[in-house]
N, CA, C and O atoms as a DFTB+ gen file, in Angstrom:
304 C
 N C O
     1  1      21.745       3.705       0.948
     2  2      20.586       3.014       0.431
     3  2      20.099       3.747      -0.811
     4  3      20.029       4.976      -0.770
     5  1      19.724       3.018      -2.022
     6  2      19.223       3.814      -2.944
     7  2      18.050       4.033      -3.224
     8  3      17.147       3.246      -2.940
     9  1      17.863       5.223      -3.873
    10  2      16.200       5.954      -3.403
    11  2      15.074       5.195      -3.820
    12  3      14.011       5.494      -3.276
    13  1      15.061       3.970      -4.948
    14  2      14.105       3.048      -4.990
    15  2      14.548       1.590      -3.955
    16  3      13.986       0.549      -4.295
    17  1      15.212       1.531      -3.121
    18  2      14.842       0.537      -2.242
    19  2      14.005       0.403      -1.102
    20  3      13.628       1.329      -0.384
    21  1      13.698      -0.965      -0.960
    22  2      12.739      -1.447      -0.386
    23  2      12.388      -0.761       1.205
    24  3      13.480      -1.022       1.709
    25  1      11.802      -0.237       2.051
    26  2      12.039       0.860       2.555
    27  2      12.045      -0.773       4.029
    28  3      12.835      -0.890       4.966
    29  1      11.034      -1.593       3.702
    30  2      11.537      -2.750       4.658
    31  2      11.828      -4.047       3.870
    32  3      10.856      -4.737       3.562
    33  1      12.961      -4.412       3.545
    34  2      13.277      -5.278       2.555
    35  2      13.188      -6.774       3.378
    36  3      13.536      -6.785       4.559
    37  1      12.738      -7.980       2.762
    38  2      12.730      -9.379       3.017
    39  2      13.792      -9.537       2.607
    40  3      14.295      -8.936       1.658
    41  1      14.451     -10.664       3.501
    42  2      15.585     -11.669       3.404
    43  2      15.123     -12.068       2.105
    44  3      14.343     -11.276       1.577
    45  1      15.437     -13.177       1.418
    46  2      15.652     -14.036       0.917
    47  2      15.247     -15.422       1.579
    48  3      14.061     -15.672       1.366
    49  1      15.825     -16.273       2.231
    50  2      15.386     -16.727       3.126
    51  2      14.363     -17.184       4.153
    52  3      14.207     -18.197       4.836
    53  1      13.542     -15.689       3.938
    54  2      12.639     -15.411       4.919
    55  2      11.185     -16.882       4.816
    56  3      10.882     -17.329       3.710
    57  1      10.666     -17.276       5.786
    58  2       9.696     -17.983       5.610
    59  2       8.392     -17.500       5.336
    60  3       7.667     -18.461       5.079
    61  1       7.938     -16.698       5.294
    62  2       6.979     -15.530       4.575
    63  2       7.068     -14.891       4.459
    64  3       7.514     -14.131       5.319
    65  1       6.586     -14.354       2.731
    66  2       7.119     -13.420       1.339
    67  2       6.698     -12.126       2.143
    68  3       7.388     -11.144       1.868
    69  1       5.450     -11.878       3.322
    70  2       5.165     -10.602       3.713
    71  2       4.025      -9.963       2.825
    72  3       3.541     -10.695       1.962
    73  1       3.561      -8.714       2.945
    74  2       2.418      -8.508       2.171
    75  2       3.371      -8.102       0.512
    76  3       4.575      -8.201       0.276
    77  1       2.100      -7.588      -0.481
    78  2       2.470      -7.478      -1.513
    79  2       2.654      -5.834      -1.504
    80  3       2.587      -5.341      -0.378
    81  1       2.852      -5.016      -2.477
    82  2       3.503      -3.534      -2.477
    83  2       2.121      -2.908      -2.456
    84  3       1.787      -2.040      -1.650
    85  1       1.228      -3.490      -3.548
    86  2       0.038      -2.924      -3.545
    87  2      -0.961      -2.714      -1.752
    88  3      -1.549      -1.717      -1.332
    89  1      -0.795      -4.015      -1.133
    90  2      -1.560      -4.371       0.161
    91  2      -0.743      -3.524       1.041
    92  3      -1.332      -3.202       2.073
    93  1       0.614      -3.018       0.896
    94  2       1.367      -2.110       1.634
    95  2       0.357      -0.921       1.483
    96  3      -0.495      -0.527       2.280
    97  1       0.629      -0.547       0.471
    98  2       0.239       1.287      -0.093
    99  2      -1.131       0.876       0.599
   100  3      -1.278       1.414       1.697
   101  1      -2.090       0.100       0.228
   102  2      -3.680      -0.249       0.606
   103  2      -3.654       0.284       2.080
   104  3      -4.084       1.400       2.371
   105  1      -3.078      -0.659       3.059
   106  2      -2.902      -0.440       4.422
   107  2      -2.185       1.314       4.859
   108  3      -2.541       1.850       5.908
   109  1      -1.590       1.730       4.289
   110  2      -1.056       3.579       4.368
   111  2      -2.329       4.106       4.038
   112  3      -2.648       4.986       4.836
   113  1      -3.297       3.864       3.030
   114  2      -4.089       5.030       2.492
   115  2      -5.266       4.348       3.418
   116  3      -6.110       5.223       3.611
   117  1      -5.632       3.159       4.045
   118  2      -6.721       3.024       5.228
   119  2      -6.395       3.984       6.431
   120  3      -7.167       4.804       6.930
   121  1      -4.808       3.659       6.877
   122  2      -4.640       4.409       7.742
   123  2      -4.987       6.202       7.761
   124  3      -5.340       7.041       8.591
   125  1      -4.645       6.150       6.339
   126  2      -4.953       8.024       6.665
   127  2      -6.795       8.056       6.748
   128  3      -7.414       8.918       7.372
   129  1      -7.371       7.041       6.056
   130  2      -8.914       7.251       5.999
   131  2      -9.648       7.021       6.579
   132  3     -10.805       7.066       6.163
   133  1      -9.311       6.621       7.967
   134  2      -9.556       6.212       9.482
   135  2      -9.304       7.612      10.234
   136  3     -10.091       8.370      10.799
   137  1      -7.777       7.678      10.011
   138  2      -7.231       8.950      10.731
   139  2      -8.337       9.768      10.749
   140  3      -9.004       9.765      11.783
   141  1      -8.783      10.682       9.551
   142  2      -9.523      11.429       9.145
   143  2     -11.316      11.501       9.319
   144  3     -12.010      12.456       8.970
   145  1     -11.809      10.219       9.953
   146  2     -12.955       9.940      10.191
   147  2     -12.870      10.251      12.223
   148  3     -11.856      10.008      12.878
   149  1     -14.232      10.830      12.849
   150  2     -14.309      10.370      13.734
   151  2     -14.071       9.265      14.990
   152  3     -13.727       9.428      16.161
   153  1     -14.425       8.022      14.176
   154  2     -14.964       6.865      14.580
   155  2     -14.785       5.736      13.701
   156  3     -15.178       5.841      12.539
   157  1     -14.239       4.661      14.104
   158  2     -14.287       3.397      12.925
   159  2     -15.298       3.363      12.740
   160  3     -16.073       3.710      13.631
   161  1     -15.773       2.928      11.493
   162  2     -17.308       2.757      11.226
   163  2     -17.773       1.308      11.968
   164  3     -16.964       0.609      12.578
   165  1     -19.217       0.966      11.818
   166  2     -19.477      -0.197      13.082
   167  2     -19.959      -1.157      12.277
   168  3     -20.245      -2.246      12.776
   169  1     -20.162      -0.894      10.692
   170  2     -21.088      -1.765      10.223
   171  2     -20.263      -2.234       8.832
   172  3     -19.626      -1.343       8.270
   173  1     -20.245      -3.217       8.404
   174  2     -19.405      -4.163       7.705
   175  2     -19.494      -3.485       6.149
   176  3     -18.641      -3.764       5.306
   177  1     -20.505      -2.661       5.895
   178  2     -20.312      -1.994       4.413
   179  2     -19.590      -0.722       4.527
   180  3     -18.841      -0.153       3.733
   181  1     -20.055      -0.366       5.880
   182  2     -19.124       1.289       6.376
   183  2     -17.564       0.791       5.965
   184  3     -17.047       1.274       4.959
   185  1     -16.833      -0.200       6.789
   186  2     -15.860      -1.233       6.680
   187  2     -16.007      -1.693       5.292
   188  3     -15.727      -2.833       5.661
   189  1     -16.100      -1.766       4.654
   190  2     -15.950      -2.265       3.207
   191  2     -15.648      -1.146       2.292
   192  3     -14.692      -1.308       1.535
   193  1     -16.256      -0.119       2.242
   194  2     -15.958       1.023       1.813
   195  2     -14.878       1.427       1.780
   196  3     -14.045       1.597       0.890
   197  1     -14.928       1.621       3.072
   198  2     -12.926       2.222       3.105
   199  2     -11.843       1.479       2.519
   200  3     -10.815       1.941       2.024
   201  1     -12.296      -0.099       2.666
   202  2     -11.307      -0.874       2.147
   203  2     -11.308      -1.272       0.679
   204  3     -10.504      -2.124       0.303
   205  1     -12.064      -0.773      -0.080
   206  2     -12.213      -0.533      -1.347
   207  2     -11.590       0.642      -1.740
   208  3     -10.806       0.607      -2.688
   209  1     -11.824       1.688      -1.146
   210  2     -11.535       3.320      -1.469
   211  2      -9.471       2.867      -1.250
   212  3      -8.530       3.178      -1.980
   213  1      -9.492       2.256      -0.263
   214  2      -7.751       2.015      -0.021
   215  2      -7.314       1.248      -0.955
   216  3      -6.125       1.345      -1.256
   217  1      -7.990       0.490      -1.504
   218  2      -7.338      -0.244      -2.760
   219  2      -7.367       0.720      -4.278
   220  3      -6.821       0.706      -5.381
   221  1      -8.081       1.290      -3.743
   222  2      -8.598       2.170      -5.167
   223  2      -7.186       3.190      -5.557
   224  3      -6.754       3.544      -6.655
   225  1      -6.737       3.454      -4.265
   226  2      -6.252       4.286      -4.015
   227  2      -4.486       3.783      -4.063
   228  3      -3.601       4.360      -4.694
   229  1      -4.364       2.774      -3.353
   230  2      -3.416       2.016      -4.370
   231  2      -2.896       1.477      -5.284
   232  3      -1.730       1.247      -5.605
   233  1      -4.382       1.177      -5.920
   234  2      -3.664       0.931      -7.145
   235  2      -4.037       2.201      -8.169
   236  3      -4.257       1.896      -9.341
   237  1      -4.094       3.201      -7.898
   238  2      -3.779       4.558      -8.419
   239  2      -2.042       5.290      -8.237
   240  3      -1.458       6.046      -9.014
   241  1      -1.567       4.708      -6.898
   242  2      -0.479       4.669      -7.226
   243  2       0.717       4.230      -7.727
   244  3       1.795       4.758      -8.000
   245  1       0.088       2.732      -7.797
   246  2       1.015       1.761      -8.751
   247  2       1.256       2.110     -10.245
   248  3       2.160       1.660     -10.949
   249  1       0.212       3.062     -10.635
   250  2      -0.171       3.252     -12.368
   251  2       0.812       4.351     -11.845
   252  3       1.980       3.961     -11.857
   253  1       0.658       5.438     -11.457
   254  2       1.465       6.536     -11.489
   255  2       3.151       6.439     -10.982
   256  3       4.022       7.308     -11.010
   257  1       3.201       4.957     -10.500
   258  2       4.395       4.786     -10.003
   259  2       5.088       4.709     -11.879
   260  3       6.044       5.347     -12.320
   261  1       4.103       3.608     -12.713
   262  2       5.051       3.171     -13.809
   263  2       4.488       4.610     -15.014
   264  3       4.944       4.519     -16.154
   265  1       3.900       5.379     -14.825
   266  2       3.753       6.629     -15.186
   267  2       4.924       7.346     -15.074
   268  3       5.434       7.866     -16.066
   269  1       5.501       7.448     -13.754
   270  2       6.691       8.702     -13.825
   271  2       7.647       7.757     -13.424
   272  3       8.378       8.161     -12.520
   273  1       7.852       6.651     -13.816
   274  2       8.887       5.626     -14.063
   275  2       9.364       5.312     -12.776
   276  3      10.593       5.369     -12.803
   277  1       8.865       4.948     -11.456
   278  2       9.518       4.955     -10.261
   279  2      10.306       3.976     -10.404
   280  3      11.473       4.305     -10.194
   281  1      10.137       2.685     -10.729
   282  2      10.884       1.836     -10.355
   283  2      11.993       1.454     -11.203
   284  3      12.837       0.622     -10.869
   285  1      11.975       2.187     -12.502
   286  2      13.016       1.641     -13.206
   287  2      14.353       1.536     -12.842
   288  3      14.950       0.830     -13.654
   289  1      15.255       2.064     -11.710
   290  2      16.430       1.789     -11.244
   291  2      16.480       0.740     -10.509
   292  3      17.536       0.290     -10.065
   293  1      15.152       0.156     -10.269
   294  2      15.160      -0.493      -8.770
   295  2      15.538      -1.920      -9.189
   296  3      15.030      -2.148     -10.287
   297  1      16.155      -2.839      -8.784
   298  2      16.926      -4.319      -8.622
   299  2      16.331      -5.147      -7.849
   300  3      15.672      -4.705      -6.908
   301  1      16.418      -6.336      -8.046
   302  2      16.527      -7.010      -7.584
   303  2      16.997      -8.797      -7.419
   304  3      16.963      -9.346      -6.318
């Protein structure tokens, strides 16, 4: 497998495209910012927060992905 492929790749075929790369990375950097808290928060801005901070945070890595050129080998 080569080091820019899809780490869970869609068919072709498939009947839904699945999330997008950004909503991937989003969902990894909630998970660690949950991990790291006590307690889910209970109240819908506590919850909003994080899910802002996870997007923030993804798409910080999308810039740094085309920063140190990640994807340029990658095909498809």
């Amino acid at each position: 497998m080569p080091d820019n492929s899809a780490m869970f790749p869609i068919p072709a075929d498939a009947a839904a495209p699945g999330v997008s790369h950004l909503q991937w990375l989003a969902g990894v950097a909630m998970q660690s910012i949950i991990l790291r808290m006590e307690s889910v928060p209970h109240t819908e801005p506590e919850r909003e927060e994080i899910a802002l901070w996870s997007y923030r945070m993804a798409q910080a890595m999308k810039r740094m992905e085309v920063q140190i050129h990640v994807n340029d080998t990658e095909t498809h």
